[in-house]
C-alpha positions, 0 to 999 in steps of 0.5 A: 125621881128628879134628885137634888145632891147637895156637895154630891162632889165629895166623897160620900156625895159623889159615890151616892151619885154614882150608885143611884145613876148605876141603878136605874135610868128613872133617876135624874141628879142635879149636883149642886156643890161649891167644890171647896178642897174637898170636893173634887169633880173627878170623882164622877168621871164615869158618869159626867156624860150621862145625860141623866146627871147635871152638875151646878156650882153654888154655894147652899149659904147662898138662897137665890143660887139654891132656888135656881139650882133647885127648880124643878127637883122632887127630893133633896139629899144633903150631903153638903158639910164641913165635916172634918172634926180638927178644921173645926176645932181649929175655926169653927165658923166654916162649920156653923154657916155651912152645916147651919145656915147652909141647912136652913137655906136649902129648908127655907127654899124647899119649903117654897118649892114644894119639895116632897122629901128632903133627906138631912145626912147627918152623923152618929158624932151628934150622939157624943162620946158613949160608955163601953156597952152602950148604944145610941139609937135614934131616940138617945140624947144628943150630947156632941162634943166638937164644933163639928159634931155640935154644927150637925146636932144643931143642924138636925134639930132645925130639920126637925123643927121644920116637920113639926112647925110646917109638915115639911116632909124630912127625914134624917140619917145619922151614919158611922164612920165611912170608908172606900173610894174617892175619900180625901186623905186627911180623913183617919182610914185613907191616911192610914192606908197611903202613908202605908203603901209609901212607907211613912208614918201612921199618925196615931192619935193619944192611945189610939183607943178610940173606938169606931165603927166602920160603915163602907160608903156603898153600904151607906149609900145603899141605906140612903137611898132606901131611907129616901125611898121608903123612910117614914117623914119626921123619922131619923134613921141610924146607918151602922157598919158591922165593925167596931175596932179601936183606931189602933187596932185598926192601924195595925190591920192596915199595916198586915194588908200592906205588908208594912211593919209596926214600926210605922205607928206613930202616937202623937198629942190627942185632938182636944176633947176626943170622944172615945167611943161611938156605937149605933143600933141600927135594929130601925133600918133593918125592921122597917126598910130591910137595909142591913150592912153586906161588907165587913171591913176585913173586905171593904178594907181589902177593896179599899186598898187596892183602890187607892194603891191603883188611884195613885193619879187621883191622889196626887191630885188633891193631895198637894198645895191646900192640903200640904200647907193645912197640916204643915202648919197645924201639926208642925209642933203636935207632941212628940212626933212634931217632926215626922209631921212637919216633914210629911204634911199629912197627920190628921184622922178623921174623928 
């Protein structure tokens, strides 16, 4: 299976990669990622060599890039987004012409290249903010509620138009929120994890009683790769973790498995429109492809800590200039902990 990633430098994107090209030797990747602040090709350091892999600059907006770049593919993955929910809010239009008209390009290109499966990677925010005891499963309402999750709901539907006017073989996962290695800091649970290990503040968001669930990235790319596989065309597959905890909770478990103190939270003024709560029912996945999350996030937490607590390099890496000047001056009067935002740089979770 010759496979075309779309932003396979990113963080889900990369350890998908990773993943497929650890299984087996009759998996062939081309990355083809424009490599914006959040793609980084450190991320596949350990299989840059491989001659199985090959990685390709390009932008998915731009149509005779993606058509050179995807010659010669039998499936696409797409990853390829602008996924952080306040870069949205701040200017959306980043996230309508990557997340829309990037999907309608690589559409419009494996529809002409005969690609027979394309698998569209999208998110249980196109689902909206749920009342408690409620679960979305993959035929519940889209309502998105911020640019970003709007983006994906609109890219999602444009897959599916695609099935039902050309037969084009699509498929569509909608996944909870990730966690594990390589994620880039301004994304909820590494903040967390590396303002604790250096002593700064954990930024907490309102109340801090939104409710997530926790996927860890193995898991989920484990779940893709059986959709790809397996998963029947025109269907749309939820991938789950088996954690719901509120963002505070969270925060606090972060600061046990540090050995850090409570006096590290920090509210600060909430994200507009923050949805509340998400929740899947993942019963398809397991039914028909026999995928169930294996790591809790007591020991994805535990393995991501210490990933990032021995990744020191990496983080040094992608976490200055861009980065630093973003949140400087998108934060710098945020609520009551305007200064510790200013002064650090780095306050932002993730949904």
């Amino acid at each position: 299976m010759n496979i075309f990633v779309t932003g396979g430098a990113g963080f889900i994107g990369s350890n998908f990669i990773t993943h497929v090209l650890g299984l087996s030797q009759e998996y062939s990747i081309v990355n083809f990622d424009k490599l914006t602040y959040a793609g980084n090709l450190a991320n596949l350091d350990s299989i840059a060599s491989n001659p199985q892999y090959t990685f390709i600059q390009g932008d998915i907006c731009d149509p005779a890039a993606v058509a050179a770049a995807m010659a010669g593919c039998h499936t696409v993955v797409h990853f390829a987004a602008e996924s952080h929910v306040d870069r949205t809010i701040d200017d959306p239009a980043p996230a309508i012409a990557t997340n829309v008209t990037g999907t309608f390009v690589l559409l419009q290109i494996a529809l002409k290249l005969n690609i027979k499966k394309f698998l569209h990677v999208s998110s249980d925010e196109v689902y909206g903010d749920l009342p408690l005891g409620t679960f979305a499963d993959e035929n519940s309402q889209l309502r998105p509620s911020s640019p970003y999750s709007a983006s994906k709901a609109s890219s999602d539907l444009i897959v599916r138009s695609y099935v039902r006017s050309f037969d084009f073989p699509a498929v569509i996962t909608r996944a909870s929120n990730n966690y594990g290695p390589f994620q880039f800091p301004e994304k909820f649970l590494p903040l967390l994890i590396t303002n604790a290990l250096e002593d700064k503040p954990l930024p907490i968001y309102g109340d801090g009683k939104q409710e997530r669930n926790w996927l860890h990235v193995t898991d989920h790319c484990r779940g893709i790769l059986a959709v790809l596989e397996r998963g029947r065309i025109g269907e749309v597959y939820n991938i789950g973790g088996l954690d719901a905890i509120e963002n505070l909770t969270l925060a606090r478990r972060v600061l046990r498995a540090t050995g850090k103190t409570e006096s590290l939270l920090s509210h600060v003024k909430d994200r507009p429109g923050h949805d509340r709560r998400y929740a899947l029912t993942c019963e398809k996945m397991e039914r028909e492809l026999g995928w169930k999350p294996s790591i809790s996030l007591d020991q994805g937490l535990h393995k991501t800590i210490e990933w990032y607590r021995s990744n020191t390099a990496w983080l040094a890496g992608v976490r200055g200039g861009e980065y630093l000047t973003y949140y400087q001056k998108h934060y710098a009067n945020r609520g009551p902990s305007g200064q510790f935002i200013a002064e650090s740089g780095r306050n932002s979770p993730e949904r």
